[in-house]
C-alpha positions, -999 to +999 in steps of 0.1 A: -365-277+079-358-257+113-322-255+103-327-238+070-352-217+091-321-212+115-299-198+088-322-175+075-330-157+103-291-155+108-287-142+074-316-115+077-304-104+114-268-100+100-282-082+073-301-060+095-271-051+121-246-042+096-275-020+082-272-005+116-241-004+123-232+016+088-260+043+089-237+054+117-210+068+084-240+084+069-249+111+088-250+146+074-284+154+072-292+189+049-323+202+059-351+223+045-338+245+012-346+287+015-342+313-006-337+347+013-323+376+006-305+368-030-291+336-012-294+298-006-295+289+027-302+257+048-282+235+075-262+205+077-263+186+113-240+157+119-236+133+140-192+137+134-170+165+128-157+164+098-128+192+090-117+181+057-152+182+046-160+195+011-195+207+003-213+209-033-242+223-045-264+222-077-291+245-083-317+234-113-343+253-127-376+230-130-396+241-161-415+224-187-409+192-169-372+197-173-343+205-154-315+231-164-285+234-142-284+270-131-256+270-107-226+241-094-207+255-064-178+229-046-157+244-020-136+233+011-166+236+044-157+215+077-183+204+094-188+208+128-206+182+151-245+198+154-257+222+129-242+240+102-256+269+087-247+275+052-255+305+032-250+308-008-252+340-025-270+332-054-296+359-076-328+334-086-358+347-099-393+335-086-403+297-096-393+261-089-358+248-080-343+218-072-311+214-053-286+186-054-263+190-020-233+166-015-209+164+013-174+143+006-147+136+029-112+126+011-126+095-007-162+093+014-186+107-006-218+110+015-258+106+003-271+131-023-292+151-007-324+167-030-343+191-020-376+209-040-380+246-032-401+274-045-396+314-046 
């Protein structure tokens, strides 16, 4: 019996350590969404650089208890170690939103990021 109690602990601290060990890939972490001005803004910090970075963003509408795609935007954005500020032009009119923002790197596509926001 304390061997099988052996290998599980083994198995559940390997488990844990290569948890660890690969939140160290995802690390782009978008923080809170604005609307100012007639555009989208918010920042991206990370841990790495990464300068073939490609950002994309989704805008939804929340209405009705539905969501309708307002707005896709994907272009090239390298990421810089630290914060990035990113601003999207963008006209919304006052109500709910939600934003899907992605990060990819060649074939790495990070986390999807959502974020509620209000105007």
């Amino acid at each position: 019996m304390d061997s099988m109690r052996i290998q599980v602990f083994f198995l559940m601290l390997t488990v844990l350590l290569s948890a660890v060990l690969g939140s160290g890939c995802i690390n782009q972490v978008p923080g809170k969404v604005m609307y100012q001005s007639g555009s989208l803004l918010f920042t991206i910090r990370s841990e790495d650089e990464i300068p073939d970075g490609v950002l994309e963003v989704a805008v939804f509408r929340l209405e009705n208890f539905r969501q309708v795609e307002l707005s896709r935007k994907a272009d090239n954005f390298p990421v810089k170690a630290g914060d990035n500020t990113v601003i999207l032009p963008m006209e919304l009119t006052p109500g709910n939103y939600r934003s899907f923002i992605y990060v990819s790197s060649r074939s790495t596509r990070f986390p999807v990021v959502i974020r509620d926001f209000e105007i």
